[in-house]
N, C-alpha and C positions, 0 to 999 in steps of 0.2 A: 689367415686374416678373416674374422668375421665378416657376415653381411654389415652390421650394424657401423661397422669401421671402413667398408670397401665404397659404401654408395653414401657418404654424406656426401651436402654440396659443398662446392667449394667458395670461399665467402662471398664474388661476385654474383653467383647462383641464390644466396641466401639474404642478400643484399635486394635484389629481383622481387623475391618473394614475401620480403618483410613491405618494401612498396608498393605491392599490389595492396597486402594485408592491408597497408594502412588507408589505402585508400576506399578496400571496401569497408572497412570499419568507419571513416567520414563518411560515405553512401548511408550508411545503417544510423546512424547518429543522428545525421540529418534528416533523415525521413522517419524513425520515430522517436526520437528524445525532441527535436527542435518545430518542425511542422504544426506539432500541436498544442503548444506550451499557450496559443491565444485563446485554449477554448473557453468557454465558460466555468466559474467553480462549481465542483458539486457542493450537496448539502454541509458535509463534514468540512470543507475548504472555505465555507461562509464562515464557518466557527473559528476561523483560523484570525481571519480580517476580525471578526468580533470583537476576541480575547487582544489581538493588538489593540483595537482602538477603543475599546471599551475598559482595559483591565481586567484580570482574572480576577479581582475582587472586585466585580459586578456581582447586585445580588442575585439577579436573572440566573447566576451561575453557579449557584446553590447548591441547586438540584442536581448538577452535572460534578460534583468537584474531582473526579478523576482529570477533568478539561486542563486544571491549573497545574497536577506534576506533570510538567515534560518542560522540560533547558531550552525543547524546541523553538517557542512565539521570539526567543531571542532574534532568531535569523530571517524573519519576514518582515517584523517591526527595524531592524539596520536596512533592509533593501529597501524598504518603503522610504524611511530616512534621507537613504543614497540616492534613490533615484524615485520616488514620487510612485503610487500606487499605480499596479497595474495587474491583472492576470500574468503574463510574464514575469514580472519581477519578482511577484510571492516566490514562482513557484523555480528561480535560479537556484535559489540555495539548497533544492533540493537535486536540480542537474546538474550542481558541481560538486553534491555528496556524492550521486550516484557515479559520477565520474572518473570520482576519487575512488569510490568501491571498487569500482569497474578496472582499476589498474591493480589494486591492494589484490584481489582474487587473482587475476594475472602473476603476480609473482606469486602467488601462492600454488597456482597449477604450475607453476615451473619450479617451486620448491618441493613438492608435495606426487607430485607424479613425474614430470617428465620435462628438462631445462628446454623443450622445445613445443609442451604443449599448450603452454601459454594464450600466444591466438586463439586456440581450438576450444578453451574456457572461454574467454570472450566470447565470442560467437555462441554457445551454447547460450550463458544469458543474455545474448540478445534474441535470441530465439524464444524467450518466456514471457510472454505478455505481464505475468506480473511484474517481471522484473523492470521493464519499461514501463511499466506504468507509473513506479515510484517518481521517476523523474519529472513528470507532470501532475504530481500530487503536491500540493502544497497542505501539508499533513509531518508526522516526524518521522514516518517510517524510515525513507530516505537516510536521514539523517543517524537511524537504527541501524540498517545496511553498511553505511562507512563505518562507525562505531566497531560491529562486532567485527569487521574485516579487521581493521586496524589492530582491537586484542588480542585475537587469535595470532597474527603476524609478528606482535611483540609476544605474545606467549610462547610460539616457535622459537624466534630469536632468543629466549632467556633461556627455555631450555635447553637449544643447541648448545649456547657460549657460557652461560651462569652465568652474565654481566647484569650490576645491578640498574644499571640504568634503565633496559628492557624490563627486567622486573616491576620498577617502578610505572613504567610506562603501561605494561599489560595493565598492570591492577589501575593506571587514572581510568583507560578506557573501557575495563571492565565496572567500573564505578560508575562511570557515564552513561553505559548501556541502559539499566533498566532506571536511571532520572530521563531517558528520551521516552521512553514509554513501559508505562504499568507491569501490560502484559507481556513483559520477556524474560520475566523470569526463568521460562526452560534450557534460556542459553547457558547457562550456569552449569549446566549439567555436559555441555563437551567441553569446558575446559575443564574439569574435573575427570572426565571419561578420558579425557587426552593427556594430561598431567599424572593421573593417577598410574595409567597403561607404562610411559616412559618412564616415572620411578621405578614402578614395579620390575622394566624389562633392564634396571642399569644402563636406558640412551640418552641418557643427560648426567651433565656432571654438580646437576645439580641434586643437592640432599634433600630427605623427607624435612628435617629436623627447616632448613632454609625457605622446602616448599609451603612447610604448615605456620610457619613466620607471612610470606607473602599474601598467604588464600587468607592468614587471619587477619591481616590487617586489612584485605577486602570484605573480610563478612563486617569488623568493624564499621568502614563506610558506607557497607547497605542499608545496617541495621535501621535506621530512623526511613528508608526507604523501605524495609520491611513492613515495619510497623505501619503507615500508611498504607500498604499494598491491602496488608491484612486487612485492616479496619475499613477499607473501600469496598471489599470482595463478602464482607460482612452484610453489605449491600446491594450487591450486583444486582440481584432480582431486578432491580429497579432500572436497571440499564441494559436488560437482557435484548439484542435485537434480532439473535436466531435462534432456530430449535436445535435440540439436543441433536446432536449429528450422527446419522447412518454411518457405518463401517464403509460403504462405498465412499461417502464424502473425503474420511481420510485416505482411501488408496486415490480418487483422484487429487488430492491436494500434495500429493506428493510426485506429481509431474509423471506420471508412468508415459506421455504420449513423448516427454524428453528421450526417455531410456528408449522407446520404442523403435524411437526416429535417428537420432545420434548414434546412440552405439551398437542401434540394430544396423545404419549403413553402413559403418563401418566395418563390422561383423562380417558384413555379406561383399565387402569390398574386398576385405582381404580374404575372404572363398575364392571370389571369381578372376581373383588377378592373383593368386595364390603368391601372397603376399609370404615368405619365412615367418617360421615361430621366431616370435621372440619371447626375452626375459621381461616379465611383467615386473616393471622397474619401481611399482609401488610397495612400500614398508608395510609392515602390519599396523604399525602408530602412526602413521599418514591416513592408511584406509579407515582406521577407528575413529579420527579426524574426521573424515570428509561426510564418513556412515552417519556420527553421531551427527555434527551441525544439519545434516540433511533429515535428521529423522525425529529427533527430540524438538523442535519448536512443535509442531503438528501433532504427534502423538501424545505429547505433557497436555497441551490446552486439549485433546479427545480425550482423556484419561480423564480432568480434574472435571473438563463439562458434564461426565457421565458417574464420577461420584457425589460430586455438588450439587448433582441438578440444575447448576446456570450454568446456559453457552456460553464459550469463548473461543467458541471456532468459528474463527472469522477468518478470513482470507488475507485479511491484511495486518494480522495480531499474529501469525505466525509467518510473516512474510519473510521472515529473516532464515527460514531454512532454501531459499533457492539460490544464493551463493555455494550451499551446502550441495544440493541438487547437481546443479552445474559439474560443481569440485567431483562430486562420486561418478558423474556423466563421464566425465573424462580419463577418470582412475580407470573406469571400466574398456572404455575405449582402448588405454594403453595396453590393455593386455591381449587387444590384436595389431597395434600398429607400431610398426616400424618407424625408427626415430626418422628419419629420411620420406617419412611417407606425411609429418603432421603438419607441415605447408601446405600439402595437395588436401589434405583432410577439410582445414581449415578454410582454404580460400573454396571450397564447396557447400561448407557449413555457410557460408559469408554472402554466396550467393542464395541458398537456398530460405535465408535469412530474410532476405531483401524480397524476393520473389512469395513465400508465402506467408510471410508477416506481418508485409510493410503495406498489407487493405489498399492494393492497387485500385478497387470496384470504386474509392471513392477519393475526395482531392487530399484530405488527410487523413490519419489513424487516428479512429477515436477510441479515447481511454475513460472518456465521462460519458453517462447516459442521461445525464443532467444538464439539462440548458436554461437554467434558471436567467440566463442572461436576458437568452431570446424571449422567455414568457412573457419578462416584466418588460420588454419594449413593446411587445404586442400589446399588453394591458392599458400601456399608457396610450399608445397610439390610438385604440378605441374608445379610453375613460372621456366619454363627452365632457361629464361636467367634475369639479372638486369633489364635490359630495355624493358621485356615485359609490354604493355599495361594492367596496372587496369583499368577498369572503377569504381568507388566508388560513390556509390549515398548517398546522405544525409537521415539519418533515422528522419529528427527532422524538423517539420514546418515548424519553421522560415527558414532554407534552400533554400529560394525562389530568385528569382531575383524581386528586385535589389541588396535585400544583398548578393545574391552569384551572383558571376560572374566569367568566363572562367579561370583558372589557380588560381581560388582561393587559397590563400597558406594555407601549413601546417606548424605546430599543428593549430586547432581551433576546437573551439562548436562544429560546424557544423559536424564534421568528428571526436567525441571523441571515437568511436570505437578504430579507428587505433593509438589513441594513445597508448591506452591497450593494444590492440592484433593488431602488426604494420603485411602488411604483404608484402612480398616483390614484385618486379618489380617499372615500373614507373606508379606513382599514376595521375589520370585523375580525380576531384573531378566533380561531375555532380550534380544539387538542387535535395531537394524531389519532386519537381512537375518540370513537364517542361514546357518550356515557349519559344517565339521565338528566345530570344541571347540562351538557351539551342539547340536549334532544331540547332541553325546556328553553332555554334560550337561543335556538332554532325558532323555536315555535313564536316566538314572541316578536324575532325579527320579521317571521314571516306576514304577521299579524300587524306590523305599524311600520317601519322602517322598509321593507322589501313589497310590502304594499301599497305603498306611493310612489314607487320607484317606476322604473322603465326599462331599467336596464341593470343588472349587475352579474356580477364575476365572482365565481368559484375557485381558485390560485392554490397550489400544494403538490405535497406528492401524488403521485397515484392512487394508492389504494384509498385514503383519505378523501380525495377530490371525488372521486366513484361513488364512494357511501356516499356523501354529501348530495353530489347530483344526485343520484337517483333519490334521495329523501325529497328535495326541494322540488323534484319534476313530479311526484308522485301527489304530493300538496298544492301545487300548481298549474299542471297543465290542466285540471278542469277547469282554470282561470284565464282561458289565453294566453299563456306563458307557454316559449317555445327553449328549445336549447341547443347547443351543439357544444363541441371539443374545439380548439384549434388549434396549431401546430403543426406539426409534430414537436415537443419538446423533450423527448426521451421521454423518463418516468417522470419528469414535470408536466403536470396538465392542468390547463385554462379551460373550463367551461364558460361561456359567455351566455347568459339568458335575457330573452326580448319579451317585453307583451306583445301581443296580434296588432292592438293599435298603433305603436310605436315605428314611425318612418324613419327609415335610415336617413 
């Protein structure tokens, strides 16, 4: 009799352990998928309320048209409907994507590695900050997450059985995949690395001649989403918001501190309690599986940044590889742990979860560095009068001249903060970078309008609100003009500026 056969538990014992499971997973759920769901939106989550209540054919949104493909604004504009605007209610529809994910990867590590290591995937992504942080983005990523779980799950299932209804099924949600967002095209390439592997190996009963029937009537429904992708990416420059990315960027975007931590204690669990060898119960087209989703989002968008010249390495453009991450987490774990041993794994992954993830140091985990909320409450509460001077910089690239220019009007893209959180006095819109029509109408305001004044406000991002201050301090404090920050509002920052004579 094997170990693997002599020490399972017996269903009351596993019974036990699936209700602790469950409850450390409501502990984890609730302190960071629900805790934070009030906080303020970031810049990119003001774009979100925009395009609902403004319409994607806003001209303001022009400049930005990747904003209007994504299926996404469907599901904030119904919760707004249902229940009336809130920061929470945007951002449900992405905690009950992620939630949905969060079970789809579940069967998947107990498809794919091991019928009991199921929990011990959970808990890896909840272990990922990005991963949690999808669920309080109100943004598509989210919604990108369920998506690819879901295809890959009907991809498995048609291959396992050739029934055509999964076939059809993979291909809606592979078709859906990259109308949630632009950039996901690299996902394409593990269902094809995983498809291709099981025809090749004869583990599916299903045929080439059947397979290149299905994949074509998917490229079919890409196509008109190709062609847009293209002709957007023809443009990128103009939407570029990081630099070409260092080789380091992609080995840490690829969770190395997951590998380091997971399946290094495990590793070193089953040394010190000299756990039996077992049979590492993972396939070769499971591991190709879990290798590729975890490796092509990141590497495709490093690959095409460094032959294009434009970034698209961005954190949250390949976010859809750490279900992959998780998935390969655990593959590798199996092939030190005992199937009797992935309760106890788990429920210490579960704690260890809670205890270093869950930013005990402060009342909740925060997942925004943006408190556009709090700025413009501060703003207003000090705007003495209507007609005091905002200065309001652009949080968003494109912001630049020639598209902005002096007296740009409001609502727009550019300035979707203040659509959300308006805040009072008279608004002065400025780009995110400055440029000489900026400098020149600096200079103008400083000359009539900021020279009769008493008081006004500098409001934006950071780097932006910096240049600006120190321009305006450097012009003015040989005029009795004083200034300070206030806040803290993460990278939102309010400068406040006083003349000498001016009494509180």
């Amino acid at each position: 009799m094997s170990n693997e056969q002599r020490i399972d538990e017996p269903p009351v014992t596993a019974g036990r352990w699936n209700a602790l499971l469950t409850l450390l997973l409501a502990l984890c759920i609730v302190r960071l998928w629900l805790m934070p769901l009030p906080a303020s939106f970031w810049a990119d989550e003001t774009v979100t309320y925009f395009v609902v209540h403004y319409g994607g054919g806003h001209p303001s949104l022009a400049v930005a048209p990747q904003l209007q493909e994504s299926i996404y604004y469907w599901l904030p504009w119904m919760a707004e409907k249902l229940g009336g605007f809130s920061e929470v209610g945007y951002r449900v529809p992405s905690l009950l994507a992620m939630a949905g994910a969060l079970f789809l990867i579940a069967r998947l590590a107990a498809l794919l590695v091991h019928p009991r290591a199921a929990w011990f995937a959970v808990f890896v992504c909840l272990s990922m900050r990005g991963f949690n942080y999808q669920t309080n983005d109100a943004r598509p990523y989210a919604l990108g997450t369920l998506v690819a779980a879901a295809s890959v799950w009907f991809l498995i299932r048609w291959l396992d059985d050739g029934r055509w209804r999964d076939a059809l099924l993979f291909a809606v949600f592979a078709a859906l995949l990259w109308r949630v967002q632009l950039v996901y095209w690299p996902f394409y390439l593990v269902y094809a690395v995983y498809a291709g592997l099981r025809l090749a190996r004869r583990e599916t009963p299903v045929g080439w001649t059947r397979a290149a029937l299905v994949f074509a009537l998917l490229g079919l429904a890409l196509l008109p989403v190709a062609l847009e992708a293209l002709a957007l990416f023809a443009h990128g420059s103009t939407h570029v918001i990081a630099p070409l990315p260092a080789p380091r960027k992609l080995f840490y975007a690829l969770e190395p501190g997951l590998f380091a931590v997971c399946v290094g204690a495990v590793w070193l669990a089953a040394r010190l309690m000299r756990w039996p060898r077992v049979v590492w119960p993972v396939s070769l087209s499971s591991l190709a599986l879990t290798l590729a989703w975890w490796l092509c989002p990141a590497v495709a968008l490093f690959a095409v940044s460094w032959v294009s010249g434009q970034s698209l390495f961005v954190a949250r453009y390949y976010s859809l590889l750490l279900p992959g991450a998780a998935l390969a987490g655990t593959a590798l774990a199996a092939r030190f742990t005992p199937a009797w041993r992935w309760p106890v794994m788990a429920a210490v992954l579960a704690v260890g979860v809670l205890v270093w993830v869950g930013e005990w140091n402060r009342p909740v985990p925060g997942y925004h560095n943006s408190d556009w909320k709090g700025a413009s409450q501060t703003v207003n509460a000090r705007v003495p009068e209507a007609d005091t001077p905002v200065i309001c910089t652009s949080p968003f690239i494109e912001g630049r001249s020639p598209v902005w220019y002096p007296e740009y009007p409001l609502p727009a893209f550019l300035y979707a903060p203040l659509a959300i959180y308006p805040v009072r006095g008279r608004i002065y819109t400025f780009p995110f970078e400055t440029s000489p029509e900026a400098e020149r109408y600096a200079n103008s305001l400083t000359q009539t309008t900021l020279g009769a004044s008493r008081r006004f406000f500098v409001y934006g991002s950071d780097v932006s609100v910096d240049y600006w201050w120190r321009w305006f301090q450097r012009r003015l404090g040989s005029a009795g003009w004083t200034s300070r920050k206030l806040g803290p509002f993460g990278i939102v920052w309010l400068v406040e500026f006083d003349r000498a004579d001016h009494q509180m």
